[in-house]
N, C-alpha and C positions, 0 to 999 in steps of 0.2 A: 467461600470468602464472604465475610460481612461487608455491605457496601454502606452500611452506617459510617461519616463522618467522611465520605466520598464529594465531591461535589456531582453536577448532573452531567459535568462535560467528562468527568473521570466515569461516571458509571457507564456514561456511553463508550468510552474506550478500552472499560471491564467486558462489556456486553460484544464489543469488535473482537477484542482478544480471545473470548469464550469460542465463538462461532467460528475464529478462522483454526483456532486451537481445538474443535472440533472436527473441521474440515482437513484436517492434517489427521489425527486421530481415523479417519473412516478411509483415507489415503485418495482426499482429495484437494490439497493444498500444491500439489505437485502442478495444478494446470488451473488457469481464469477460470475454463469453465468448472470446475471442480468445486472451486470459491463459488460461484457463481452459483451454484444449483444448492449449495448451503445456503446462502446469502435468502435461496428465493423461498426453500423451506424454514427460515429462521422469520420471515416475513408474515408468513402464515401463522395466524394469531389462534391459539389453543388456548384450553380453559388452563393447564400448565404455565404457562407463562404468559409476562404482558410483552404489549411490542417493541421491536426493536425503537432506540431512540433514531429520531433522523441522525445525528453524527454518528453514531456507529454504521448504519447503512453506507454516508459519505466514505467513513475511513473503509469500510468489507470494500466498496467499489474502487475506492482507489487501491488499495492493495491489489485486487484482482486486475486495474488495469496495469497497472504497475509489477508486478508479480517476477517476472525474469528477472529483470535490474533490481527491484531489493534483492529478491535472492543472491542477486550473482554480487550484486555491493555488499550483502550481509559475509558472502563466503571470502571476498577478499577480504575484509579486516576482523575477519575469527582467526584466530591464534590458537598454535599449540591442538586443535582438532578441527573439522571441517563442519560447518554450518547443520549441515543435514545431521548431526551425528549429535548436536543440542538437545538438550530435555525439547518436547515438544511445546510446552509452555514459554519457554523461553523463547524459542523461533516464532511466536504469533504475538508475544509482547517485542519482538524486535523489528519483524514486519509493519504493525502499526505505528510504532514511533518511527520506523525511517520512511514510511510515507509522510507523517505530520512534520518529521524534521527538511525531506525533498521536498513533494510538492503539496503542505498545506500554508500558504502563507501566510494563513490567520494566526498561526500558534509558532509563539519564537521555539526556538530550537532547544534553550535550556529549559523550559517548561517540558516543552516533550519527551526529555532526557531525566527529569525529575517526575515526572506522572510515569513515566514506562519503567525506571529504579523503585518509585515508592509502592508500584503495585507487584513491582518484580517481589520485592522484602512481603508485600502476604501471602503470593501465592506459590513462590517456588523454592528453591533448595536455597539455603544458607551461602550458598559461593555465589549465588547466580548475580543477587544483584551487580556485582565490582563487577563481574564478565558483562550485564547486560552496559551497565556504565563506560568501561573503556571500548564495546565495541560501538556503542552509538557513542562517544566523540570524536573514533575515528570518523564514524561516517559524518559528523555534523563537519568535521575537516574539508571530506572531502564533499561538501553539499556544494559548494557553490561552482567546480569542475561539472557535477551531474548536470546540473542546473545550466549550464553551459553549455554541454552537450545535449540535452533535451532541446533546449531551444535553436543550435545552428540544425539538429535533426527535422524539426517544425520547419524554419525556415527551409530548409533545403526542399522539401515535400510540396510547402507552399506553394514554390516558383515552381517546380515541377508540373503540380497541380496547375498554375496559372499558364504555363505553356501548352499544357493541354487543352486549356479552354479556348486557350488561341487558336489552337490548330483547328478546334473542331470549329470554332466560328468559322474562321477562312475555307474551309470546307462547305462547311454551309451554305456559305453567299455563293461560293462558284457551282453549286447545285441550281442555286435560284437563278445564274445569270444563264437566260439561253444562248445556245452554240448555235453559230451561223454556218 
């Protein structure tokens, strides 16, 4: 694909797409670390190619932290066939745009939904674009549910985490306080 008349924020979400559409292709988009060990060889600057941009680095890391819940968001609002069973180009331009449409909240949703449709129309089949269209506005529907669920999941962790630090302080002091 020519990245002539792309702007720099779209090449970088060419260049995301490329490497996680890569890392599925070598069968390792199945698992973070699989992303992850593309991510670290895509990093790795050869006379081949220039560096990844930092936004594409951003969006490989969020996909990879993110990685179950897209997929498992991508699988519920696929229709008519199951997630896994998409052109693989498809699946890594759907991945990046439902992390930039969940958790990037730099870039509104319909931007994301039109960069991830306008790059679907150069690089994939004739149908793809409308399927990549109605499944990301299913999911930009249901963004603000995720998004609500991530967050009471933090919070819940938090206090968990915060009770813990309790406990082990009061632990602590009663080490320090000597028995009579």
């Amino acid at each position: 694909m020519n990245n002539r008349g792309f702007s720099s924020r779209t090449r970088a979400r060419k260049r995301a797409i490329d490497t996680i559409f890569e890392a599925d292709q070598r069968g390792r988009a199945e698992s973070a670390a699989g992303i992850n060990l593309m991510l670290e060889e895509r990093k790795e600057i050869t006379a081949a190619q220039t560096p990844l941009p930092e936004y594409s680095i951003e969006i490989i890391e969020g996909v990879r932290d993110h990685l179950i819940e897209i997929d498992d968001l991508l699988d519920t609002h696929t229709t008519g066939r199951t997630f896994s069973r998409l052109p693989a180009v498809d699946r890594a331009i759907l991945r990046v745009a439902t992390w930039e449409i969940i958790w990037n909240e730099t870039v509104p949703d319909i931007t994301a939904i039109d960069e991830a449709v306008r790059i679907t129309r150069k690089i994939s089949t004739d149908d793809s674009p409308a399927l990549v269209n109605a499944i990301l506005d299913a999911v930009r529907r249901d963004s603000k549910n995720v998004r609500d669920t991530d967050a009471a999941v933090e919070a819940a962790f938090a206090e968990e985490d915060e009770e813990d630090f309790i406990d082990l302080d009061e632990m602590l002091s009663e080490c320090d306080t000597p028995q009579s």
